[in-house]
N, C-alpha and C positions, 0 to 999 in steps of 0.2 A: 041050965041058966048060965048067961056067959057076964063074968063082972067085967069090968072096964077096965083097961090096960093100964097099970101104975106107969107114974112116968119116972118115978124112980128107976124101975124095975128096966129103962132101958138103956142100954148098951152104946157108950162115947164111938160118935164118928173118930176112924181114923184119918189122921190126915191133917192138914191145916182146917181153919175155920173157914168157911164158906166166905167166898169173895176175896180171900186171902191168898197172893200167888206163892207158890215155890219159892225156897230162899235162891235155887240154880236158875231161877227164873228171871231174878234179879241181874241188869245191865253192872257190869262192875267197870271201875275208872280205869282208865288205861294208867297203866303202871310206867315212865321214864325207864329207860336201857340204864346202865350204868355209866356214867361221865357226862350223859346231859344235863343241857342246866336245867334246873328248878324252876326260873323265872316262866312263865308262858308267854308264847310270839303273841306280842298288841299290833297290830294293824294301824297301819298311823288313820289318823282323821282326815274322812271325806276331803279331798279336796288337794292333802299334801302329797306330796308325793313317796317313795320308798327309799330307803337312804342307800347311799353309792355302798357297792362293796371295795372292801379296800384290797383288796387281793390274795391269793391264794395258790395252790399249786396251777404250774400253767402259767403264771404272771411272771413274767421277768423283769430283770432292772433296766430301767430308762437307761439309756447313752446317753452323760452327761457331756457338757459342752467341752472341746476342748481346743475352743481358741487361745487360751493361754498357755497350755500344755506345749500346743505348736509353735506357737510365737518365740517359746522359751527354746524348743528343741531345735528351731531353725538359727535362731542367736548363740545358742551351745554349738553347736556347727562351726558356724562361723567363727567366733573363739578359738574351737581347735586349731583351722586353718590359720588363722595369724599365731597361734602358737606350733606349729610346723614352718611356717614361715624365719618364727624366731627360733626354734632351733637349728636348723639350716645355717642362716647369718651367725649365731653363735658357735656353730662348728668352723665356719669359713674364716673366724676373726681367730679361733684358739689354733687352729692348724698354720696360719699364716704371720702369725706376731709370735715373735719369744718370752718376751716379756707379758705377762698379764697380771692384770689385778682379778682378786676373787668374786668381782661383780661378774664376770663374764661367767664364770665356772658355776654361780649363784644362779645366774640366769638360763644358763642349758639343764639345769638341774630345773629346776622352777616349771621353765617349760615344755619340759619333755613331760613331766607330772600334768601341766595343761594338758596335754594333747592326748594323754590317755581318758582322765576324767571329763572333758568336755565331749570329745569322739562319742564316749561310751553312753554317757547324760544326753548328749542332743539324740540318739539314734532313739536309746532305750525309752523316751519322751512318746512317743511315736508308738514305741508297743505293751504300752502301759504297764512298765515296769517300776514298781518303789524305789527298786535299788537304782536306777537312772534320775532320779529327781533328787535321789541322796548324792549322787555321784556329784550333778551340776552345781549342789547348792555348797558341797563344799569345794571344787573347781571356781566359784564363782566366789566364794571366801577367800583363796587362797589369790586369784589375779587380783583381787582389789587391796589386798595382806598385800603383795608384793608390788602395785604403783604406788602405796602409801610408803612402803622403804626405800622404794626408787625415788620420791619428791623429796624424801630428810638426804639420804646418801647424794642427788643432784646437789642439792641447795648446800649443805655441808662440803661439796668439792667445789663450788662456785664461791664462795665466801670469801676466798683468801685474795681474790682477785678484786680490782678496785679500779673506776672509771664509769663512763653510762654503759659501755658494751657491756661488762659483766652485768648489770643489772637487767638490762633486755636479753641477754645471755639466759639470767635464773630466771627471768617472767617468761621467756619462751619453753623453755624447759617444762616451767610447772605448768604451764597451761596446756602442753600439751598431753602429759600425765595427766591432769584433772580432763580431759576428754576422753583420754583411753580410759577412764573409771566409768563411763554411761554405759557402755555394753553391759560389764558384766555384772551392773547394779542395778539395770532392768533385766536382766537375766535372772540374777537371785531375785530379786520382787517376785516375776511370774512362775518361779520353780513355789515361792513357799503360799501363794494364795490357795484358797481351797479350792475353787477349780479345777486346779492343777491336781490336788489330790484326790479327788473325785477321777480324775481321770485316768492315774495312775492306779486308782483300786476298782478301778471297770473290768468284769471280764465279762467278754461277752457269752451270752447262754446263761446265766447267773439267776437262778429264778430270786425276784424280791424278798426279803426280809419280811415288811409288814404283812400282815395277813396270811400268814400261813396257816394250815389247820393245824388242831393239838395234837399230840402223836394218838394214835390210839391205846383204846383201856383194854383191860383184859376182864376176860368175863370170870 
C-alpha cells in the first residue's frame, strides 16, 4: 500500500523562482568614462535646429582687419622719410655755419630718434609685430613733444620783434607747425585702436582660443 507524497517531505528547487530571470541576465546602465559630463545629450525640439559648434582643434583664428594697421604703417613710413630728410638739412646747416644755437643740434638729435622708431614701427606694422606698434606710438609721441616745443621756442624768438610782419611772421610759423601735428596725430590714433592690435597679435596658423577640447583625463 503506497501513502501519498507529503508535500513537506519535498526538496526546494534550486535556482531562482520560476518566471524569475538571472540577476547576469539583467541589462545593466552604461556606466560614464571618467571626465564626461553627467548631464545626458537632449536633442533640441522637433523643428529647431542643432546649435553651431564654436570650435575646436583644426579651427584657427580669423585674420583680422588690418586697414588701420596699414594706414598707420604706411603714414610711419612716411614720417621717417621727412625725418631723413631733416636730418640731412640739419647736417648741411651744422657743417656750414659756425655759429649755432642748440635748436639745430636738438633737432638732428630728435630726428635721427625719428627715423629709427618710425622706419622700424611702419615696416614692423606690416608683419605683425607688437614691438612696431610700440615703436610708432612712441615715435609718434615724441614728433608731436617736439612741434609743440618748436611753436613755444618759434613764438618766444618771434616776440621781441614788433610791427605786422612779425605777427604774420609768428601766425605763419605756427600754422605751419600746427599742420605738421596731423600726420603724426593720425598716425598715433591708428597705432592705438584695437584693430591695430588685433592685428599685431595675429599669427597666422594660430589654431582659436574658444572651443578647444579639455586636455585629457587619466584613467
Amino acid at each position: 500500500m503506497t501513502y501519498p507524497q507529503n508535500p513537506q517531505d519535498q526538496q526546494p528547487q534550486s535556482g531562482p523562482f520560476p518566471g524569475q530571470p538571472y540577476p547576469a541576465s539583467q541589462p545593466t546602465p552604461a556606466q560614464p568614462y571618467p571626465g564626461a559630463p553627467q548631464q545626458p545629450f537632449a536633442p533640441p525640439a522637433a523643428g529647431q535646429p542643432y546649435p553651431a559648434y564654436a570650435g575646436g582643434p583644426g579651427v584657427y583664428q580669423p585674420k583680422p582687419n588690418g586697414a588701420t594697421a596699414i594706414i598707420a604703417g604706411i603714414l610711419a613710413i612716411l614720417g621717417g622719410v621727412f625725418a631723413i630728410i631733416a636730418v640731412i638739412a640739419s647736417v648741411v646747416v651744422i657743417s656750414n655755419i659756425d655759429t649755432l644755437l642748440w635748436q639745430f643740434y636738438l633737432t638732428l638729435v630728435v630726428e635721427a630718434a625719428l627715423v629709427g622708431l618710425l622706419f622700424y614701427g611702419g615696416i614692423g606694422l606690416f608683419l605683425h609685430k607688437p614691438s612696431a606698434r610700440l615703436c610708432t606710438i612712441v615715435g609718434c609721441g615724441l614728433a608731436i613733444a617736439f612741434q609743440i616745443v618748436s611753436i613755444i621756442i618759434f613764438s618766444a624768438a618771434t616776440s621781441g620783434f614788433h610791427g605786422s610782419s612779425s605777427a604774420q611772421i609768428l601766425g605763419a610759423g605756427i600754422g605751419a607747425a600746427l599742420v605738421r601735428l596731423i600726420p603724426p596725430v593720425a598716425t598715433l590714433v591708428l597705432a592705438i585702436v584695437k584693430p591695430t592690435v588685433d592685428w599685431v597679435n595675429y599669427r597666422p596658423g594660430a589654431p582659436a582660443q574658444q572651443g578647444a577640447y579639455p586636455p585629457p583625463q587619466s584613467w
